[in-house]
N, CA, C and O atoms as a Tripos MOL2 file, in Angstrom:
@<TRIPOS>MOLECULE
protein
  308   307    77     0     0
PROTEIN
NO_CHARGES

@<TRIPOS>ATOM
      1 N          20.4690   16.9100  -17.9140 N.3       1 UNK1
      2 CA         19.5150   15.8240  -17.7580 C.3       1 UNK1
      3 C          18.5860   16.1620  -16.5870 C.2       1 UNK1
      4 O          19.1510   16.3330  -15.5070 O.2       1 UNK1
      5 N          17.3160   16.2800  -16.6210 N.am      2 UNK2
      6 CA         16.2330   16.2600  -15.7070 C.3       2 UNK2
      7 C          16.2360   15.3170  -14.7860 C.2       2 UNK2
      8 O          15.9820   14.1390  -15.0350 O.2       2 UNK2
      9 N          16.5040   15.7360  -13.7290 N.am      3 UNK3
     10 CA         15.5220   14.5140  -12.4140 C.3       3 UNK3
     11 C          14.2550   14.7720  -11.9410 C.2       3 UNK3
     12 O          13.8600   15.9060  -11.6690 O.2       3 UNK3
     13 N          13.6070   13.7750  -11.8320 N.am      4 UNK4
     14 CA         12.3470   14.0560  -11.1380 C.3       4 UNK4
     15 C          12.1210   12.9340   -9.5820 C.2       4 UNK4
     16 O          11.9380   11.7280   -9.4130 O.2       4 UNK4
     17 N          12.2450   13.9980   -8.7930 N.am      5 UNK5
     18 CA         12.3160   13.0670   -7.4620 C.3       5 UNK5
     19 C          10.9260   12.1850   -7.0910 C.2       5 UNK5
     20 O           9.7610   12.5750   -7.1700 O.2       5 UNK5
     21 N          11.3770   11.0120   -6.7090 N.am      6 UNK6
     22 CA          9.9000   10.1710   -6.2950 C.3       6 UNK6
     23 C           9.3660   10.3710   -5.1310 C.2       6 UNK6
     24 O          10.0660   10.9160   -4.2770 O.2       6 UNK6
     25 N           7.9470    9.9660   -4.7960 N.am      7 UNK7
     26 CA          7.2960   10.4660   -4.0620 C.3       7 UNK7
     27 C           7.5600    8.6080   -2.7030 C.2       7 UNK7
     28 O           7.2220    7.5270   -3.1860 O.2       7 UNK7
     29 N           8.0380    8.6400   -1.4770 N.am      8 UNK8
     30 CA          8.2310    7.9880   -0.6510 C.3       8 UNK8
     31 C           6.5330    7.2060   -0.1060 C.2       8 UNK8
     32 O           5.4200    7.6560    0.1640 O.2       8 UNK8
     33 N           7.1010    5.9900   -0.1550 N.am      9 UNK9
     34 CA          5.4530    5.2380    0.2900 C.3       9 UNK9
     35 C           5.5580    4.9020    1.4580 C.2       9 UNK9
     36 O           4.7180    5.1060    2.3350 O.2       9 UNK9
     37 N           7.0690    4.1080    1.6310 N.am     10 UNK10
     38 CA          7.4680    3.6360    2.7260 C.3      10 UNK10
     39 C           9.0430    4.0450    3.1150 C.2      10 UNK10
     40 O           9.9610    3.5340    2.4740 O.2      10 UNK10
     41 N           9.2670    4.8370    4.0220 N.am     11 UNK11
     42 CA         10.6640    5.2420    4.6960 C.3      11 UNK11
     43 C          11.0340    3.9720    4.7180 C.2      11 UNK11
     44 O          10.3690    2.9430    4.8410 O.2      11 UNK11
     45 N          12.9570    4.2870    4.4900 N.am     12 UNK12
     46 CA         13.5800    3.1530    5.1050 C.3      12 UNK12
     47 C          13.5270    2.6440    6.4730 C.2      12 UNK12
     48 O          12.7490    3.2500    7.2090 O.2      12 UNK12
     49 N          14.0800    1.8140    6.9070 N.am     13 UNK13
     50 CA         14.7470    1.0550    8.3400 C.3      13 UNK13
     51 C          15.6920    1.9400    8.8480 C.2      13 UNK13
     52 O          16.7950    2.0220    8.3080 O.2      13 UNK13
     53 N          15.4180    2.5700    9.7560 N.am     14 UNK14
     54 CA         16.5710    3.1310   10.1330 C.3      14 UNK14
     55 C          18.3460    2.9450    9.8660 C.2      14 UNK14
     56 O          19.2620    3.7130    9.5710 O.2      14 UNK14
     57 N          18.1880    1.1520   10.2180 N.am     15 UNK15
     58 CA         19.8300    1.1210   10.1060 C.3      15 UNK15
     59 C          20.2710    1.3140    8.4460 C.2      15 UNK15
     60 O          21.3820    1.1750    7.9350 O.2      15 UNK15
     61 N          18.9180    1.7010    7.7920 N.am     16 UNK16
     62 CA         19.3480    1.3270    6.1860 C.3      16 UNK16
     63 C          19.2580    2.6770    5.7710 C.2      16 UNK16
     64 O          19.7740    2.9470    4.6860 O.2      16 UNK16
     65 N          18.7710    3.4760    6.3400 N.am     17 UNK17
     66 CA         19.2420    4.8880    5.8930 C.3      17 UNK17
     67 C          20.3640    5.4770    5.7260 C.2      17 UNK17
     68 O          21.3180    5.2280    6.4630 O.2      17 UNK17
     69 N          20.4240    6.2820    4.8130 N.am     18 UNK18
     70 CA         21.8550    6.6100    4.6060 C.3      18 UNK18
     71 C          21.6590    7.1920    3.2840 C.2      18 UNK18
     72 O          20.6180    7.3070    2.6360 O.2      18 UNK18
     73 N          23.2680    7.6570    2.9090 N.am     19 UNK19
     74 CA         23.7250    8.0430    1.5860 C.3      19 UNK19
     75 C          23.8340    6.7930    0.9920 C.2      19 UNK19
     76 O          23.8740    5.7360    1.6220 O.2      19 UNK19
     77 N          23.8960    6.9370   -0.5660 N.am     20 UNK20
     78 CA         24.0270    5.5700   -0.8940 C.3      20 UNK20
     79 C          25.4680    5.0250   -1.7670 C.2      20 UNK20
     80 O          26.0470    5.5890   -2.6950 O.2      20 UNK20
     81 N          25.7270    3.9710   -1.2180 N.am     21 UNK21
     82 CA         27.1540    3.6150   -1.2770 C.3      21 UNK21
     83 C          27.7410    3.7020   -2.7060 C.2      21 UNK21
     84 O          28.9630    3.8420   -2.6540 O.2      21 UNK21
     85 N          27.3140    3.6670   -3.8030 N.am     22 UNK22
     86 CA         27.3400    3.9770   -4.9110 C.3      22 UNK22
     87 C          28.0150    2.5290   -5.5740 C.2      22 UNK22
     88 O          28.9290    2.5820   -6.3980 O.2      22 UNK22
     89 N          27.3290    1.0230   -5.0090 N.am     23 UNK23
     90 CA         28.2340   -0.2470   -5.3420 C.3      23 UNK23
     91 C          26.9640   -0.3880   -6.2050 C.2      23 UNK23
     92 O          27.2830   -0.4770   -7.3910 O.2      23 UNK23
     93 N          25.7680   -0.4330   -6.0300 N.am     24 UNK24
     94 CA         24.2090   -0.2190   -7.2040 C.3      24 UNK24
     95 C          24.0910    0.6380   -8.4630 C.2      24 UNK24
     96 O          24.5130    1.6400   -9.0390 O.2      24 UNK24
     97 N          23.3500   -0.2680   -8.5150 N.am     25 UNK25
     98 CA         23.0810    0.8060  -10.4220 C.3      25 UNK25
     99 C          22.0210    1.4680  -10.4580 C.2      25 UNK25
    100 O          21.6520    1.5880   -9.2900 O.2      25 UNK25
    101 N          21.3560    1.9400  -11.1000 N.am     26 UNK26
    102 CA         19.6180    1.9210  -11.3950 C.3      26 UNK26
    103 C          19.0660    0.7700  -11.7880 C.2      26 UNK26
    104 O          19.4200    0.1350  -12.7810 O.2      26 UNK26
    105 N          17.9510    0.3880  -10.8230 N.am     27 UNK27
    106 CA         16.8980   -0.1090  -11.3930 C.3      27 UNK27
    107 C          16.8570   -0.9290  -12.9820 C.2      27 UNK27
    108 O          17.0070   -2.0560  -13.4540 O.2      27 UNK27
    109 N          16.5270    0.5550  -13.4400 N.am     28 UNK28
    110 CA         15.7450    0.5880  -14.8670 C.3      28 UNK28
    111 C          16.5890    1.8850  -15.4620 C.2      28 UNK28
    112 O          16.7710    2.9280  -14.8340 O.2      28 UNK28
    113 N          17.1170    1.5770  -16.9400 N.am     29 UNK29
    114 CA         17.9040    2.3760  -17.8390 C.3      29 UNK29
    115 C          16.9620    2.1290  -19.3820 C.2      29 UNK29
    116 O          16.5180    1.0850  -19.8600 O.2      29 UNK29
    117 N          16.9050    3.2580  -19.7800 N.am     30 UNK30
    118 CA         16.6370    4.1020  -20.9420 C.3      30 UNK30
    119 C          17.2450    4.3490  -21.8160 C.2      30 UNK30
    120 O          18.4240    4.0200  -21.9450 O.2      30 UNK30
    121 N          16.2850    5.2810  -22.9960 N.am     31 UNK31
    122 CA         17.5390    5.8000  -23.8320 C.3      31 UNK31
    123 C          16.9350    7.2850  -24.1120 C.2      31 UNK31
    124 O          16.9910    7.8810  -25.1870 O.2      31 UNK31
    125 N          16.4660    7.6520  -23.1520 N.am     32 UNK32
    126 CA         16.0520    9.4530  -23.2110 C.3      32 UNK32
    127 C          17.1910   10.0290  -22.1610 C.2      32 UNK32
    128 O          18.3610    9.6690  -22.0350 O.2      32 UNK32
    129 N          16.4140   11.0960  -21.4160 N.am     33 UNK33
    130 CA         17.2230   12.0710  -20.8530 C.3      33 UNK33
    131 C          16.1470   12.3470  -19.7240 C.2      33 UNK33
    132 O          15.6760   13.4840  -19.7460 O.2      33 UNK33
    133 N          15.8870   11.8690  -19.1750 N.am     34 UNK34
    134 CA         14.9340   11.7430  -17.4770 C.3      34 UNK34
    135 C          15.3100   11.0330  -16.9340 C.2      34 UNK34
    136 O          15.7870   10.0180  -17.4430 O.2      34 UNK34
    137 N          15.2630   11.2500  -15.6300 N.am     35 UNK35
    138 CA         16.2460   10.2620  -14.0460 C.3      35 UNK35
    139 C          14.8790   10.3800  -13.2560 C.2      35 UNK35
    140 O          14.0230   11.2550  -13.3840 O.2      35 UNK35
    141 N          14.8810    9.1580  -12.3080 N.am     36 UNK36
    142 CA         13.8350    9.5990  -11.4580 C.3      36 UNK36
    143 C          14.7140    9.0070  -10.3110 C.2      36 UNK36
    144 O          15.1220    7.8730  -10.5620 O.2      36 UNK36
    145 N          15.1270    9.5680   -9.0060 N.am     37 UNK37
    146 CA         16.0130    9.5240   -7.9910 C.3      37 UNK37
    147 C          14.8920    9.2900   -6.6460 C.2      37 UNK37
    148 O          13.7830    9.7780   -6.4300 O.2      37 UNK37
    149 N          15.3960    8.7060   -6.1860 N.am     38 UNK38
    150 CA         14.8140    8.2580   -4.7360 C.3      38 UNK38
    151 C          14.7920    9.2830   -3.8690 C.2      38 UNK38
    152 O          15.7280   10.0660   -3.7060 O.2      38 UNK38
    153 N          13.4620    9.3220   -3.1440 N.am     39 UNK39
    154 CA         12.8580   10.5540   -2.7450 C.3      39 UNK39
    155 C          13.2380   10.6030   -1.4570 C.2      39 UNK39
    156 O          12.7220   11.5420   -0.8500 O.2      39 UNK39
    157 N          13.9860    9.8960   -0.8010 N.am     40 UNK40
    158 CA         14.8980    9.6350    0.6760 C.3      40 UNK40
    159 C          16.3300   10.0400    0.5250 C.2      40 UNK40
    160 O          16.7790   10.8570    1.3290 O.2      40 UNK40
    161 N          17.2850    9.4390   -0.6510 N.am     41 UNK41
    162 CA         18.7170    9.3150   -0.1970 C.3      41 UNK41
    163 C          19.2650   10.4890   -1.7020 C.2      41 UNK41
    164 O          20.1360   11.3570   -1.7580 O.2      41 UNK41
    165 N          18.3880   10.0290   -2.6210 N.am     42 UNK42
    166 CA         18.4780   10.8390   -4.3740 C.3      42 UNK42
    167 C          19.0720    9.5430   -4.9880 C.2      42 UNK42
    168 O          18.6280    9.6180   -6.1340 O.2      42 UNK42
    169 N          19.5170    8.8470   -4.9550 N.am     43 UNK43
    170 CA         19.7360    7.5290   -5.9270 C.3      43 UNK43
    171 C          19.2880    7.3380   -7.2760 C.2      43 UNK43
    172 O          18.3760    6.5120   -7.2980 O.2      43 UNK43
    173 N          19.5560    7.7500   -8.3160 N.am     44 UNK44
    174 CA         19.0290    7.1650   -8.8220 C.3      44 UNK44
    175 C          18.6190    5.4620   -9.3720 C.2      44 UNK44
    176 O          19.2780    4.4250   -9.4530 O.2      44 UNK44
    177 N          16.9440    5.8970   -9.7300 N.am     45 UNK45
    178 CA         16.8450    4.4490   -9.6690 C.3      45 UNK45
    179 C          16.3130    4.2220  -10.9270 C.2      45 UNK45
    180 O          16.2750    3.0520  -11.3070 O.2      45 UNK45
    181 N          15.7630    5.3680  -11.8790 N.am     46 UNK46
    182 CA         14.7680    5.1750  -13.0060 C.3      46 UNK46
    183 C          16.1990    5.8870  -14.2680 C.2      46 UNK46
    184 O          15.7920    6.8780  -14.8740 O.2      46 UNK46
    185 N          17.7750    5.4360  -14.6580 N.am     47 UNK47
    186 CA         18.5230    6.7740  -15.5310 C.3      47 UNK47
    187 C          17.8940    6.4600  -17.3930 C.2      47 UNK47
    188 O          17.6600    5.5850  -18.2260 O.2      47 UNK47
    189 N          17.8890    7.7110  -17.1750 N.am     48 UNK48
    190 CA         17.9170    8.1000  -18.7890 C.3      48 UNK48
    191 C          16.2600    7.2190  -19.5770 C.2      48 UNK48
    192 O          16.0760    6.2010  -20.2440 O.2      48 UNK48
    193 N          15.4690    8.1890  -19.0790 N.am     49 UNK49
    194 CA         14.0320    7.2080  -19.6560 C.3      49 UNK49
    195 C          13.4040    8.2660  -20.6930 C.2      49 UNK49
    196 O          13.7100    9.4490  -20.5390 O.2      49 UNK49
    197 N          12.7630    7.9930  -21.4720 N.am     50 UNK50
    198 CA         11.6020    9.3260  -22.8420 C.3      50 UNK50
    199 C          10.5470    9.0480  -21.9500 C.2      50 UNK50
    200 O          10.5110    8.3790  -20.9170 O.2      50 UNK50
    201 N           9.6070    9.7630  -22.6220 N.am     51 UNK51
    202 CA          8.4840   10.2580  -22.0100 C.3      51 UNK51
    203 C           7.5440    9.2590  -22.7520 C.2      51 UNK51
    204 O           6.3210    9.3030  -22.6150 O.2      51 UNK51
    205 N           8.1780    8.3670  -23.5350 N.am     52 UNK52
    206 CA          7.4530    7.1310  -24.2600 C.3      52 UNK52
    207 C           7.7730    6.0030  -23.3740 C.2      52 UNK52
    208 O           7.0430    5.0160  -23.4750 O.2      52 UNK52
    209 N           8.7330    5.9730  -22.5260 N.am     53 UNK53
    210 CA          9.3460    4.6140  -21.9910 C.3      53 UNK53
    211 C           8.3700    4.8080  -20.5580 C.2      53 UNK53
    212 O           7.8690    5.8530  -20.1430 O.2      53 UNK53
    213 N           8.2920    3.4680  -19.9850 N.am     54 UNK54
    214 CA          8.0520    2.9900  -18.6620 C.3      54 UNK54
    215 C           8.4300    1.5710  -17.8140 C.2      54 UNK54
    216 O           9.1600    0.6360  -18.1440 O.2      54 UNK54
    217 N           7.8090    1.7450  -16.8570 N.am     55 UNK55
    218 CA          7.8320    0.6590  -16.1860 C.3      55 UNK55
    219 C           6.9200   -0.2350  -15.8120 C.2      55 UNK55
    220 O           5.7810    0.0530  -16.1790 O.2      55 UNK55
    221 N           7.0760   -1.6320  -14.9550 N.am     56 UNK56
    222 CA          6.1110   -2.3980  -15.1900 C.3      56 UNK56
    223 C           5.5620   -2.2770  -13.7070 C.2      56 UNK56
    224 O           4.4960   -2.8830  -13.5980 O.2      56 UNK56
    225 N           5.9480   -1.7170  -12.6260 N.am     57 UNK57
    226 CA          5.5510   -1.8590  -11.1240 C.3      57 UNK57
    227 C           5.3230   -0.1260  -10.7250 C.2      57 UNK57
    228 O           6.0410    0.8140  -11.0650 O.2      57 UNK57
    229 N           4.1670   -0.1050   -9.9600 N.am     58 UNK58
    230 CA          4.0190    0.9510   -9.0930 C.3      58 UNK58
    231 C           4.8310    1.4670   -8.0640 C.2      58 UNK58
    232 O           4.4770    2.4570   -7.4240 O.2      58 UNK58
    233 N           6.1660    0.7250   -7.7980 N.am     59 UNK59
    234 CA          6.6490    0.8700   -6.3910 C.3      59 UNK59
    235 C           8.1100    0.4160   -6.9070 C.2      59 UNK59
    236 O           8.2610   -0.1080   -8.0100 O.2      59 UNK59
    237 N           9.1500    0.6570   -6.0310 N.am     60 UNK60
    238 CA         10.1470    0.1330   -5.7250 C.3      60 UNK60
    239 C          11.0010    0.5930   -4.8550 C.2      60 UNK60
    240 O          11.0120    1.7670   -4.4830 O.2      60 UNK60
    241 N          12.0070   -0.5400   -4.3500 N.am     61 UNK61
    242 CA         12.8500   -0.4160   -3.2350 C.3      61 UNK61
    243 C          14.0620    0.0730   -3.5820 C.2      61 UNK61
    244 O          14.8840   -0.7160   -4.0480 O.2      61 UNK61
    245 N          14.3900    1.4200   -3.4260 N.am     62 UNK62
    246 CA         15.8940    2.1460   -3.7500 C.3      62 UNK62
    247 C          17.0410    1.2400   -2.7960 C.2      62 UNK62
    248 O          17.2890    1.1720   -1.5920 O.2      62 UNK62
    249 N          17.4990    0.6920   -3.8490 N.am     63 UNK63
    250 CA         19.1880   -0.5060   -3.6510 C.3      63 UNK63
    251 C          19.9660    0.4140   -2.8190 C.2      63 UNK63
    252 O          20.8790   -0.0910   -2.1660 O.2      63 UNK63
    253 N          19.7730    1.6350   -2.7310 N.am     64 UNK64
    254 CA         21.1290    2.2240   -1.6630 C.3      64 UNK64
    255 C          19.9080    2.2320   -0.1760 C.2      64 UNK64
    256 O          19.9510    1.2560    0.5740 O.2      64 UNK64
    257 N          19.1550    3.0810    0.0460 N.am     65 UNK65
    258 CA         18.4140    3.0740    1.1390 C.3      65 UNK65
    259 C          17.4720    2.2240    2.0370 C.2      65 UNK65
    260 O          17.3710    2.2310    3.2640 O.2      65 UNK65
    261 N          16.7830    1.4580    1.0680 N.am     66 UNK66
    262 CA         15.5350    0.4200    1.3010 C.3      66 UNK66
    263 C          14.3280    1.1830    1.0230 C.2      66 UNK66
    264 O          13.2250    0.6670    1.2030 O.2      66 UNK66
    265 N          14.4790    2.5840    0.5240 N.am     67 UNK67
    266 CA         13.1550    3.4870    0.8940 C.3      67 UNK67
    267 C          12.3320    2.7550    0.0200 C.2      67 UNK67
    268 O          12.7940    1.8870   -0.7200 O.2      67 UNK67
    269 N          11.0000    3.0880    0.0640 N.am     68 UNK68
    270 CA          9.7300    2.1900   -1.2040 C.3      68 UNK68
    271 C           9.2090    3.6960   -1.5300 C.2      68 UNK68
    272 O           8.5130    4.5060   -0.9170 O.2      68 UNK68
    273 N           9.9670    3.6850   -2.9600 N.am     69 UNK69
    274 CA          9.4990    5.1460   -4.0460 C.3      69 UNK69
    275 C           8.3600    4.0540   -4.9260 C.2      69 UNK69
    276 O           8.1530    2.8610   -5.1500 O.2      69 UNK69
    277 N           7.7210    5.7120   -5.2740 N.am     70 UNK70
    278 CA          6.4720    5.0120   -6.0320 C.3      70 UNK70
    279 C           6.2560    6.0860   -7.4250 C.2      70 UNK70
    280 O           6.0200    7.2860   -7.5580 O.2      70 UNK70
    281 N           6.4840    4.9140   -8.3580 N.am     71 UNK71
    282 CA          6.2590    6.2220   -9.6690 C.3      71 UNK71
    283 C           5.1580    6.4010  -10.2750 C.2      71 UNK71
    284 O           4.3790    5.4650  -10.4520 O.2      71 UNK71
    285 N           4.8730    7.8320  -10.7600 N.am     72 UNK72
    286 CA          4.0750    8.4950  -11.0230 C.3      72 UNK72
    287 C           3.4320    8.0270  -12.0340 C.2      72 UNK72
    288 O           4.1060    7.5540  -12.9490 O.2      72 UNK72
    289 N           1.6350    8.0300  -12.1690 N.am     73 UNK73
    290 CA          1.2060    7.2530  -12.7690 C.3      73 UNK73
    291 C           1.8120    7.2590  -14.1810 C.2      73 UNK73
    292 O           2.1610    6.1410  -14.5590 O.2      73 UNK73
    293 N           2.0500    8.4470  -15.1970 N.am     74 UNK74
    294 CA          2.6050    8.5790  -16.2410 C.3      74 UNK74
    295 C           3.6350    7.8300  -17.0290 C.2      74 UNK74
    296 O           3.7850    7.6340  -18.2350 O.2      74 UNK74
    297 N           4.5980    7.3090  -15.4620 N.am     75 UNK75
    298 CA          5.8200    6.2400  -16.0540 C.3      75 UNK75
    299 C           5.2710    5.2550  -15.8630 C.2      75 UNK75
    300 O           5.9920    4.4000  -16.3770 O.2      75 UNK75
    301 N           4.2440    4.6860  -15.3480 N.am     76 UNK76
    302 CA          3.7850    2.9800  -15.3870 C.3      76 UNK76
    303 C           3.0370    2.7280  -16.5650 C.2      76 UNK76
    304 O           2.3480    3.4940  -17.2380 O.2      76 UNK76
    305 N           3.2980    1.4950  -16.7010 N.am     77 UNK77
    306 CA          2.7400    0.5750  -18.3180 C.3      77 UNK77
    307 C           0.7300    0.8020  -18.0040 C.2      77 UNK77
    308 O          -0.0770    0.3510  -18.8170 O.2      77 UNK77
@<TRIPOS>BOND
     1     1     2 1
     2     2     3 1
     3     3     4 2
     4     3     5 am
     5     5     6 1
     6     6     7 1
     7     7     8 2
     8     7     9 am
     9     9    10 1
    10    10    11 1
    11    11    12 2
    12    11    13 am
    13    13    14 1
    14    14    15 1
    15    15    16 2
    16    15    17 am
    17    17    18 1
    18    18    19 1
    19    19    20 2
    20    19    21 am
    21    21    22 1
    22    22    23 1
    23    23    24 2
    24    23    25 am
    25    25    26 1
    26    26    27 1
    27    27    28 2
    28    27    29 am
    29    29    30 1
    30    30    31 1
    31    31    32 2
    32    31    33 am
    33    33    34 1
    34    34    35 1
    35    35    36 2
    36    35    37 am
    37    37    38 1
    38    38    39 1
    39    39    40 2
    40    39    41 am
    41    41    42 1
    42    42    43 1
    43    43    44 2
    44    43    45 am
    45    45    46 1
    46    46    47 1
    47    47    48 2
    48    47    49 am
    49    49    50 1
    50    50    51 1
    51    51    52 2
    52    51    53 am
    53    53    54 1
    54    54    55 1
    55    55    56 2
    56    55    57 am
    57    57    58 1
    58    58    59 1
    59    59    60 2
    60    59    61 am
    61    61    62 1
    62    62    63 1
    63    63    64 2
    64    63    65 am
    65    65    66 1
    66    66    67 1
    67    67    68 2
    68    67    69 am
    69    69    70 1
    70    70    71 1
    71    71    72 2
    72    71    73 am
    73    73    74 1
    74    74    75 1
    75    75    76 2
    76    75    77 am
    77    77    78 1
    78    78    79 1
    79    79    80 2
    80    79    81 am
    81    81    82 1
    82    82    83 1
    83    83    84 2
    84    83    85 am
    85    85    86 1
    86    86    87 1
    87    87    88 2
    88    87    89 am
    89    89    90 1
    90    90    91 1
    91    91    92 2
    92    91    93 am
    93    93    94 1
    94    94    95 1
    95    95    96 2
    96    95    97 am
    97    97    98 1
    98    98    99 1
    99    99   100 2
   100    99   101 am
   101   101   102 1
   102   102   103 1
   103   103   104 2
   104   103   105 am
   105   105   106 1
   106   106   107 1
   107   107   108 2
   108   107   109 am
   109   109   110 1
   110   110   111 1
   111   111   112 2
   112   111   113 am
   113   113   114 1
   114   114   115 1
   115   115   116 2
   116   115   117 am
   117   117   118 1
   118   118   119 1
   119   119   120 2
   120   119   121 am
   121   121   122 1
   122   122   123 1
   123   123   124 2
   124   123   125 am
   125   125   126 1
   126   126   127 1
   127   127   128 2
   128   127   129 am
   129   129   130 1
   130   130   131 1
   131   131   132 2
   132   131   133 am
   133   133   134 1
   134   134   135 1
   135   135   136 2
   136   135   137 am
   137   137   138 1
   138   138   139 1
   139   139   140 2
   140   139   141 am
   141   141   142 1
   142   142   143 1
   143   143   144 2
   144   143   145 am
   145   145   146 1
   146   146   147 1
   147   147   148 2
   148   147   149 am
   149   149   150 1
   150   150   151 1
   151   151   152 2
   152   151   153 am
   153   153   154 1
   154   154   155 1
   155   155   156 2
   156   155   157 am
   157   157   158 1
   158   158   159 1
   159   159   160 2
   160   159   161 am
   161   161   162 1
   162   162   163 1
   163   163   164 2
   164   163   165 am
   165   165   166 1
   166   166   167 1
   167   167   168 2
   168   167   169 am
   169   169   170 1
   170   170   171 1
   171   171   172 2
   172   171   173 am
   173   173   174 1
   174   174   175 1
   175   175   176 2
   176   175   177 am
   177   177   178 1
   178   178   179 1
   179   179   180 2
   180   179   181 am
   181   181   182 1
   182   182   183 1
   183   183   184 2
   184   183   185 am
   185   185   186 1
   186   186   187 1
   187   187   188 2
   188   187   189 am
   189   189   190 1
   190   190   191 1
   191   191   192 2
   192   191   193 am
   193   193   194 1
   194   194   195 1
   195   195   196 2
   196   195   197 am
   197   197   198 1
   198   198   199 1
   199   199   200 2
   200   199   201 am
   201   201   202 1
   202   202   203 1
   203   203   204 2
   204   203   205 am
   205   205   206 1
   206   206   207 1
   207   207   208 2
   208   207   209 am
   209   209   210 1
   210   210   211 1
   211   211   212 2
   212   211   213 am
   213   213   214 1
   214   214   215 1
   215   215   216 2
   216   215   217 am
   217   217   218 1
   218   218   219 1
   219   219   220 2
   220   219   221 am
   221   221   222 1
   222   222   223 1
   223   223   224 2
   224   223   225 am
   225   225   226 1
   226   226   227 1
   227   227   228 2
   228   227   229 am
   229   229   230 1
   230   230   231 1
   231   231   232 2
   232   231   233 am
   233   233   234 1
   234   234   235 1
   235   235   236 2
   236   235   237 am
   237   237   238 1
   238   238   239 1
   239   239   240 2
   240   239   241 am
   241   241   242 1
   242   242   243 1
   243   243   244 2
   244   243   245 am
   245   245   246 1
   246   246   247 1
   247   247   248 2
   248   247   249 am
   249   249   250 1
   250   250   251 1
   251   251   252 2
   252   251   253 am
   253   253   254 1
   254   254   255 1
   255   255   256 2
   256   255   257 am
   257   257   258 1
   258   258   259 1
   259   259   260 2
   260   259   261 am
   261   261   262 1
   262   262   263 1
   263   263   264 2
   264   263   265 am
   265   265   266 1
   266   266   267 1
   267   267   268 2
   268   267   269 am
   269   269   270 1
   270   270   271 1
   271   271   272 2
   272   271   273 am
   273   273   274 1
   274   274   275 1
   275   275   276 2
   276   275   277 am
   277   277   278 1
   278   278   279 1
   279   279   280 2
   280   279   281 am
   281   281   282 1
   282   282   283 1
   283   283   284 2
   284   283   285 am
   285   285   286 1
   286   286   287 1
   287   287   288 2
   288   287   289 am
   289   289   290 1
   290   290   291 1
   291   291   292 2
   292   291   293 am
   293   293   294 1
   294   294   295 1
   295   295   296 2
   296   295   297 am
   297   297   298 1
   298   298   299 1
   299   299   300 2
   300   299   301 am
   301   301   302 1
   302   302   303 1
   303   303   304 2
   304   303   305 am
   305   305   306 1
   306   306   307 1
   307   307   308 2
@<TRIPOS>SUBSTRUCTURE
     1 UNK1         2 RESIDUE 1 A UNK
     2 UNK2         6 RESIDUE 1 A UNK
     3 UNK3        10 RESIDUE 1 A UNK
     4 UNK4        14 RESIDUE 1 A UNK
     5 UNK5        18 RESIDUE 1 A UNK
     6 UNK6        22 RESIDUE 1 A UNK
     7 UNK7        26 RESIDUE 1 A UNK
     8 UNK8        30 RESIDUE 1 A UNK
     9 UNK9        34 RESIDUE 1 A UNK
    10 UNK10       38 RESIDUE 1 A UNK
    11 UNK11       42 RESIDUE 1 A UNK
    12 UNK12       46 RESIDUE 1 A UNK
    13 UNK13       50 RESIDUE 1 A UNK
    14 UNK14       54 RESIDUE 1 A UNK
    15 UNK15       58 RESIDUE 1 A UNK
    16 UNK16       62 RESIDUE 1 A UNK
    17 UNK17       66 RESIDUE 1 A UNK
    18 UNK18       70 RESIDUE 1 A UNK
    19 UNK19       74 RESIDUE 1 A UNK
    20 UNK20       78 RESIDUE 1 A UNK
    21 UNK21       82 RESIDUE 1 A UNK
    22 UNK22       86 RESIDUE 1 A UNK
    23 UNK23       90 RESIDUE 1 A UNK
    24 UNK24       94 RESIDUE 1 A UNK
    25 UNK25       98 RESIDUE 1 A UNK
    26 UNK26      102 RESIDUE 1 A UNK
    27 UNK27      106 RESIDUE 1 A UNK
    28 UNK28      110 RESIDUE 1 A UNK
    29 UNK29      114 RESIDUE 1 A UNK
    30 UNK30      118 RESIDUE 1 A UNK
    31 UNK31      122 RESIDUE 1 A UNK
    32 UNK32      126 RESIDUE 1 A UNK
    33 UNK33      130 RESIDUE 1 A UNK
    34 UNK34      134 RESIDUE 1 A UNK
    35 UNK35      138 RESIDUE 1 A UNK
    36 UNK36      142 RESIDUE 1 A UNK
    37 UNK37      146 RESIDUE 1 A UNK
    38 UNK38      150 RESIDUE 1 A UNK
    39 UNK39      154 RESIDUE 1 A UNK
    40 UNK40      158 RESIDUE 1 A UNK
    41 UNK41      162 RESIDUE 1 A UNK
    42 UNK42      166 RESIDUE 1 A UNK
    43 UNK43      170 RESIDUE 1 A UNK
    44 UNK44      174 RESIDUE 1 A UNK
    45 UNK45      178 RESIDUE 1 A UNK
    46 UNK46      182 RESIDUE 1 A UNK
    47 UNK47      186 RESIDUE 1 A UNK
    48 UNK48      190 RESIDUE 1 A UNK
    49 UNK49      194 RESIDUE 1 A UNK
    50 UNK50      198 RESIDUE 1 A UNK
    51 UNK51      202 RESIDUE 1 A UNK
    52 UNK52      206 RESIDUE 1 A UNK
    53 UNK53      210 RESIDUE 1 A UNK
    54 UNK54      214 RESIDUE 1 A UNK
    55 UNK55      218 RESIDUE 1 A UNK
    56 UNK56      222 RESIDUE 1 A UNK
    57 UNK57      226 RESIDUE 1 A UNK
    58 UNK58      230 RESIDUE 1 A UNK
    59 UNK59      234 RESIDUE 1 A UNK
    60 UNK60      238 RESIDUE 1 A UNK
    61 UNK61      242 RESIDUE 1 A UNK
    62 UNK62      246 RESIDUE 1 A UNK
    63 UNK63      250 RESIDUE 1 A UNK
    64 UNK64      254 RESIDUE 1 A UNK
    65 UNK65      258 RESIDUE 1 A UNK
    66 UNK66      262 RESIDUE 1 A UNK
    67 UNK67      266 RESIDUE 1 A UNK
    68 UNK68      270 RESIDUE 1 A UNK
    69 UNK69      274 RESIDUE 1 A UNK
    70 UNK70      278 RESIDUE 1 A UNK
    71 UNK71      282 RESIDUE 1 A UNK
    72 UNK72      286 RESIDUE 1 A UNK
    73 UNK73      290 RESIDUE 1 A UNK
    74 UNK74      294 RESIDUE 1 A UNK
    75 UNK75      298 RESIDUE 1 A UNK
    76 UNK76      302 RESIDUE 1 A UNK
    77 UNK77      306 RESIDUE 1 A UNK
């Protein structure tokens, strides 16, 4: 399965950095074979998407870190 790491808008908070505890899920689930992992900790946050699927926001906050990943125009609606 492919990952494609996201590009960071906004670093976490210091105290929120870290590995991520692995008690979160992703985001957003699919039914292809692309991950898109948080470009601070690797989290994924985007599992298992086609190259037909997307999302509805430019941005989001990775549940393990706080980082603000931002996806590539290609995966937004």
């Amino acid at each position: 399965m492919p990952s494609i790491v996201l590009n960071l808008t906004e670093a976490p908070a210091e105290a929120a950095a870290g590995e991520p505890d692995g008690s979160s899920g992703p985001l957003f689930r699919g039914n292809g074979d692309i991950d898109y992992v948080c470009g601070n900790c690797g989290f994924v946050i985007v599992s298992g998407f086609s190259a037909n699927q997307h999302v509805i926001s430019d941005t989001a906050a990775c549940p393990a870190c706080g980082a603000t990943n931002e996806f590539p125009p290609n995966l937004r609606a």
